[in-house]
C-alpha positions as a Python dict, from the first residue, in 0.01 Angstrom:
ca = {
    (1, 'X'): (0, 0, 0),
    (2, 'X'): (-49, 95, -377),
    (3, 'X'): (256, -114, -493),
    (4, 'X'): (197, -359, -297),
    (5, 'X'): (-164, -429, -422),
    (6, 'X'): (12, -407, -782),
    (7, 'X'): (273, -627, -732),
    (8, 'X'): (80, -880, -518),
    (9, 'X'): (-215, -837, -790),
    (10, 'X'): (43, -971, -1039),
    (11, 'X'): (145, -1233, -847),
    (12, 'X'): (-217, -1330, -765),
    (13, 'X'): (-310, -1340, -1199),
    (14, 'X'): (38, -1545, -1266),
    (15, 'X'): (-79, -1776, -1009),
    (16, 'X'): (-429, -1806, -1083),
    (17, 'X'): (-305, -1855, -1454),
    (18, 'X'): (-102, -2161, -1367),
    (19, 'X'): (-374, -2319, -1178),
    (20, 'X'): (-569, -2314, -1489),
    (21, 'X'): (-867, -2028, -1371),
    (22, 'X'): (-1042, -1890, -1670),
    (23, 'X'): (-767, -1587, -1790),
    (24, 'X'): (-1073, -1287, -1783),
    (25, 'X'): (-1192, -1388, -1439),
    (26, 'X'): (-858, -1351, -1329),
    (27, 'X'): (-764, -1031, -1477),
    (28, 'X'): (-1114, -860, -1357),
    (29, 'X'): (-1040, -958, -1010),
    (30, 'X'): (-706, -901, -972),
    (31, 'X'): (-757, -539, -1166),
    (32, 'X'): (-1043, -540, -892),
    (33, 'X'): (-753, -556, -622),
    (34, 'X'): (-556, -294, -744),
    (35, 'X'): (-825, -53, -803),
    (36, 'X'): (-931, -74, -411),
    (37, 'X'): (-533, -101, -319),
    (38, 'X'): (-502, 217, -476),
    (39, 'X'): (-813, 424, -366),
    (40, 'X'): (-1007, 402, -745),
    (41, 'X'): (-1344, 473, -798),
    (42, 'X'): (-1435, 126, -878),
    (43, 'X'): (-1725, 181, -1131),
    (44, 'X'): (-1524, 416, -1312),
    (45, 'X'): (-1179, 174, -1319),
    (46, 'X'): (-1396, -91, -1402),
    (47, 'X'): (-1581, 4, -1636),
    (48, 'X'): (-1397, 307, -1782),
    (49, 'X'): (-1026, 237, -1726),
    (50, 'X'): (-987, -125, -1736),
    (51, 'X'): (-1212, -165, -2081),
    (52, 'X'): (-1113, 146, -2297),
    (53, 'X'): (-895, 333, -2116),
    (54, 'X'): (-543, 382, -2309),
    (55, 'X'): (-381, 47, -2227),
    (56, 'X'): (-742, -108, -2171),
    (57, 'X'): (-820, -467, -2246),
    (58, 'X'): (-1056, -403, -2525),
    (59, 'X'): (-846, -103, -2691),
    (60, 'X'): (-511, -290, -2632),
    (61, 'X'): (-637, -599, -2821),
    (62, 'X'): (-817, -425, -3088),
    (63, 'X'): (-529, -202, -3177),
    (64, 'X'): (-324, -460, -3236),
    (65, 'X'): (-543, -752, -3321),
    (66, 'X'): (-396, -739, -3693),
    (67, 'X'): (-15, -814, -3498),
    (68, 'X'): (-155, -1066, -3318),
    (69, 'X'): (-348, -1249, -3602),
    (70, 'X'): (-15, -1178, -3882),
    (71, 'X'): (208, -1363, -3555),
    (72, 'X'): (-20, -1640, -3522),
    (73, 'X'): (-35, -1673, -3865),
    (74, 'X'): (332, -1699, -3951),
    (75, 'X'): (429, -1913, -3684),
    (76, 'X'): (160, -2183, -3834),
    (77, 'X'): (286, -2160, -4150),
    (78, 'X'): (660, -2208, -4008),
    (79, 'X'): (513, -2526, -3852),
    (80, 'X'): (292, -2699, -4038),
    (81, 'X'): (552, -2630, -4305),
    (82, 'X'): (849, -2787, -4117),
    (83, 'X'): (1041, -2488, -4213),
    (84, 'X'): (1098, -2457, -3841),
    (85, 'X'): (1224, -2774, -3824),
    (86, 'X'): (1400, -2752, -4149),
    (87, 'X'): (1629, -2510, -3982),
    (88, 'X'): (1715, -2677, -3681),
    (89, 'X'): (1817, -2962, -3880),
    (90, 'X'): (2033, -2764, -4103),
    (91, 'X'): (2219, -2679, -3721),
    (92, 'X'): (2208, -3007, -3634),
    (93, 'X'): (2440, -3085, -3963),
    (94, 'X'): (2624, -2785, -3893),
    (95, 'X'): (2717, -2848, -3531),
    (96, 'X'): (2623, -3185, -3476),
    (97, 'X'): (2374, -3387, -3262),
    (98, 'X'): (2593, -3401, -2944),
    (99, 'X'): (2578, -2996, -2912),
    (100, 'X'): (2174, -3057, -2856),
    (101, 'X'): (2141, -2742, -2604),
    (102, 'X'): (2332, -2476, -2884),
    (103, 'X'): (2105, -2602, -3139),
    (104, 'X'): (1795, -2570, -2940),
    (105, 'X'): (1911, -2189, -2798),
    (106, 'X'): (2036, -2094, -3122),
    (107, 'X'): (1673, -2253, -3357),
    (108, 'X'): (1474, -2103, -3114),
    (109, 'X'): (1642, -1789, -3127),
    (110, 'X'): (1634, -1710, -3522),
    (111, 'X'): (1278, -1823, -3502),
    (112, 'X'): (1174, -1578, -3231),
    (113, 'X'): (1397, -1298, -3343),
    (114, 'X'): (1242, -1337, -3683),
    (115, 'X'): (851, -1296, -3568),
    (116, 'X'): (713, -1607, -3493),
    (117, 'X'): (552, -1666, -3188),
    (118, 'X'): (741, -1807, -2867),
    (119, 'X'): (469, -2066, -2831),
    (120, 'X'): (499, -2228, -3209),
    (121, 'X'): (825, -2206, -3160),
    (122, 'X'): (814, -2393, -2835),
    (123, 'X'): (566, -2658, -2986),
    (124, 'X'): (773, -2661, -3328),
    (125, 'X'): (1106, -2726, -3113),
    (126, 'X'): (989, -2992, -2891),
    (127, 'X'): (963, -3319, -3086),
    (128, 'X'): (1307, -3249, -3260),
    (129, 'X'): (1467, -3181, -2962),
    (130, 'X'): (1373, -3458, -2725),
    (131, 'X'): (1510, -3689, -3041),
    (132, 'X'): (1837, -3432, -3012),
    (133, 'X'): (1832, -3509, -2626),
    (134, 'X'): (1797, -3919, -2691),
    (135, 'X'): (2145, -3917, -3003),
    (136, 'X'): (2337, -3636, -2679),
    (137, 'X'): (2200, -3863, -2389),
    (138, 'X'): (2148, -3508, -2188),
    (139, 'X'): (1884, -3484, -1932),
    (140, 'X'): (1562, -3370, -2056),
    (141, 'X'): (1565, -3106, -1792),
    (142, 'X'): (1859, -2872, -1980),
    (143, 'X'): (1630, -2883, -2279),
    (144, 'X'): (1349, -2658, -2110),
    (145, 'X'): (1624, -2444, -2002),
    (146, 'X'): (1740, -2453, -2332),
    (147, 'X'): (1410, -2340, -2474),
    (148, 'X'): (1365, -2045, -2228),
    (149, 'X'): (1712, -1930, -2306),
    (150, 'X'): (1672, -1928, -2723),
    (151, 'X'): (1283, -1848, -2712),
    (152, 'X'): (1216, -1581, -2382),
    (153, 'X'): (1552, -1423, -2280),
    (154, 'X'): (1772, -1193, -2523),
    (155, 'X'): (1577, -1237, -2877),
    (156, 'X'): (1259, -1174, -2650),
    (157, 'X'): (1377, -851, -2488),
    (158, 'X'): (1730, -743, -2567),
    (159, 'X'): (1816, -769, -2973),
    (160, 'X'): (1677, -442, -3137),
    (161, 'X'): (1527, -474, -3445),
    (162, 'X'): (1316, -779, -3398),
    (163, 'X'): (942, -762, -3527),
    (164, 'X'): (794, -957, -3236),
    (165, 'X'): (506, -864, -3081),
    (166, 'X'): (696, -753, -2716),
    (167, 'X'): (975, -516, -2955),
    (168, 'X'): (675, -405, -3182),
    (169, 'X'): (392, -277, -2904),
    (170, 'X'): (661, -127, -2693),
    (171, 'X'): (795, 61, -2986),
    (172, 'X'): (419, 217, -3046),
    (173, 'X'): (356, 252, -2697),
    (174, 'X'): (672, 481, -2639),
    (175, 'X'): (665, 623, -2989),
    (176, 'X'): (1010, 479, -3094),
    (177, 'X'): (1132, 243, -3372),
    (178, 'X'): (1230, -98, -3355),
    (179, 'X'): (1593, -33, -3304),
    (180, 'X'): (1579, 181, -3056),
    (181, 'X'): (1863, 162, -2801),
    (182, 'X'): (2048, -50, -3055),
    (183, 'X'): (2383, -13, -2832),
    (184, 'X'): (2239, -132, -2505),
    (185, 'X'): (2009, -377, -2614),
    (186, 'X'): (2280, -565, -2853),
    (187, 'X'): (2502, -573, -2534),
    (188, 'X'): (2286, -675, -2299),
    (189, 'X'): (2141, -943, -2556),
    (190, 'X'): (2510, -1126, -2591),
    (191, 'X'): (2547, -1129, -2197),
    (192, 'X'): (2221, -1303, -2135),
    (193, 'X'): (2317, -1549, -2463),
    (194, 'X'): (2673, -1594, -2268),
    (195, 'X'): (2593, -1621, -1973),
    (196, 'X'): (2287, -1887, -2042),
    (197, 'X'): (2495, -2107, -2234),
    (198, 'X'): (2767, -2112, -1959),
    (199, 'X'): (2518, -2185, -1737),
    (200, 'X'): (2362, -2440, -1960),
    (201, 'X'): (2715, -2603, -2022),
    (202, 'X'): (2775, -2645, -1647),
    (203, 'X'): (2529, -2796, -1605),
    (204, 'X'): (2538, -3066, -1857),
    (205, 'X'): (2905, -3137, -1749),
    (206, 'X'): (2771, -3195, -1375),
    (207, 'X'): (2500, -3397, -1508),
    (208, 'X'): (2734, -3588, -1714),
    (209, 'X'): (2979, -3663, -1418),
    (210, 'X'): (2669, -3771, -1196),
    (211, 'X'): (2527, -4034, -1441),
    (212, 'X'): (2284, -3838, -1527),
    (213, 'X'): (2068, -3964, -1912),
    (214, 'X'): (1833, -3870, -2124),
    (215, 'X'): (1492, -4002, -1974),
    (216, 'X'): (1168, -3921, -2181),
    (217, 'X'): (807, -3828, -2021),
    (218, 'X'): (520, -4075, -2022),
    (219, 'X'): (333, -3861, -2323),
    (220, 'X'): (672, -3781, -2480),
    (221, 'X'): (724, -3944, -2839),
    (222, 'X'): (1051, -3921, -3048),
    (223, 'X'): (968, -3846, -3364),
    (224, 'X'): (1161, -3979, -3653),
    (225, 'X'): (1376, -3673, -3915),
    (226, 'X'): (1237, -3661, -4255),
    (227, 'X'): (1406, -3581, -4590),
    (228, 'X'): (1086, -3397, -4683),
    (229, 'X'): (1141, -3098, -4540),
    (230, 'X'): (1197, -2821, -4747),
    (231, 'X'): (1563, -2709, -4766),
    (232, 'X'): (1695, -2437, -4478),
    (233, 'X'): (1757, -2164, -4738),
    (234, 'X'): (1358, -2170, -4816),
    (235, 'X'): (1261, -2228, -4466),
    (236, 'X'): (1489, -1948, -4348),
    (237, 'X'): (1329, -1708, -4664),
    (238, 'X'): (1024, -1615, -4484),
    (239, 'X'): (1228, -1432, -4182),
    (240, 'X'): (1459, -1286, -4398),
    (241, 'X'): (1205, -1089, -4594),
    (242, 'X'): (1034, -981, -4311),
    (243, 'X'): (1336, -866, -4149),
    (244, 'X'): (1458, -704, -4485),
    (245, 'X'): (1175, -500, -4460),
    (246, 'X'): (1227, -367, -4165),
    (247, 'X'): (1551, -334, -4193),
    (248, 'X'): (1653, -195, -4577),
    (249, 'X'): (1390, 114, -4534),
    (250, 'X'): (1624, 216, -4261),
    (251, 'X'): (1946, 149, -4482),
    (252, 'X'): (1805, 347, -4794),
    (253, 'X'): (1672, 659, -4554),
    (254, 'X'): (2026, 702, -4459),
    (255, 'X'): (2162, 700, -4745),
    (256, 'X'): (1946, 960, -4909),
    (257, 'X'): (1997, 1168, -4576),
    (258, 'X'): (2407, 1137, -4627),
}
């Protein structure tokens, strides 16, 4: 009965979420659920637990309010700046227009690995890739599995090292560093890249082969590529001194220790 109410309890909050109900109604009442589910006093889970207990709403978001607000923050400035689309572009000279879904996964991917959030990156990615979609004639479909792939699977949760909010609050939580399980998570980050992009690629083929083109939305508007944007080296700059800093502390510690 008491994993039941959990898991149905996050069922319940993912589904009230999508139907639009206000996010703190939803949480109260489905924490509501698991606290009878479970035999909790409900005045003290309520009002103890849920607030300011350990992983409590209030003491989660304060503690790391300042990670929330430096994300936010970067991920505007890698928009409004272009930079994000700076770099896509730069892939899109690299590899070429008609390889639409490895420039989407692979954009997506720096940007998330490097810090900024999944949603800017989501919102950054979108215009230039339904213009990518209209040059590749691919179904807009593959693009929003493209985006899940490069922004929510293996920078998300598998490549160590990353400064993103999911790496950097499970890190404090279990009192490790950002690289920790370096080995498994670098392994298990390729397979999900592989095995996306296979799945991505078979796709397109069979979409191809069924006459399948490149339809856009009622609200969607292809937007037109500037020359404005700033070039990739400076748009990439931003990520690679953030992950520099992560990552030469490390490099100079071991040195002194050998």
């Amino acid at each position: 009965m008491t994993y039941l109410g959990l898991l149905g309890s996050v069922a319940l909050l993912i589904w009230l979420a999508l139907r639009g109900v206000n996010i703190v109604f939803a949480s109260l009442f489905c924490s509501l659920i698991i606290i009878l589910t479970n035999g909790l006093p409900v005045a003290a889970g309520m009002g103890e637990y849920f607030s300011f207990g350990p992983l409590g709403a209030f003491t989660f978001a304060g503690k790391f309010f300042l990670l929330f607000a430096a994300g936010a923050m970067f991920g505007r400035v890698m928009g409004e700046s272009h930079a994000a689309s700076s770099i896509a572009l730069a892939l899109i000279r690299k590899l070429g227009a008609e390889r639409a879904l490895w420039i989407t996964v692979l954009a997506c991917a720096l940007l998330t690995y490097g810090g900024v959030v999944v949603f800017v990156v989501i919102f950054a990615m979108y215009p230039l890739g339904l213009k990518l979609l209209q040059e590749a004639n691919i179904p807009k479909r593959l693009f929003c599995g493209a985006l899940a792939l490069g922004a929510g699977t293996f920078t998300l949760t598998a490549l160590p090292g990353t400064p993103s909010i999911h790496n950097v609050i499970a890190s404090v939580s279990l009192g490790t560093d950002l690289f920790a399980g370096f080995w498994p998570g670098l392994i298990g980050g390729v397979a999900m890249f592989g095995l996306g992009m296979w799945y991505l690629e078979r796709e397109r083929k069979k979409a191809f082969v069924a006459g399948e083109v490149f339809i856009p939305g009622p609200n969607d508007r292809i937007v037109e590529v500037h020359d404005d944007y700033p070039h990739w080296l400076v748009a990439l700059s931003p990520i690679l001194v953030l992950l520099g800093l992560i990552i030469l502390p490390r490099v100079f510690a071991g040195s002194a220790n050998a």
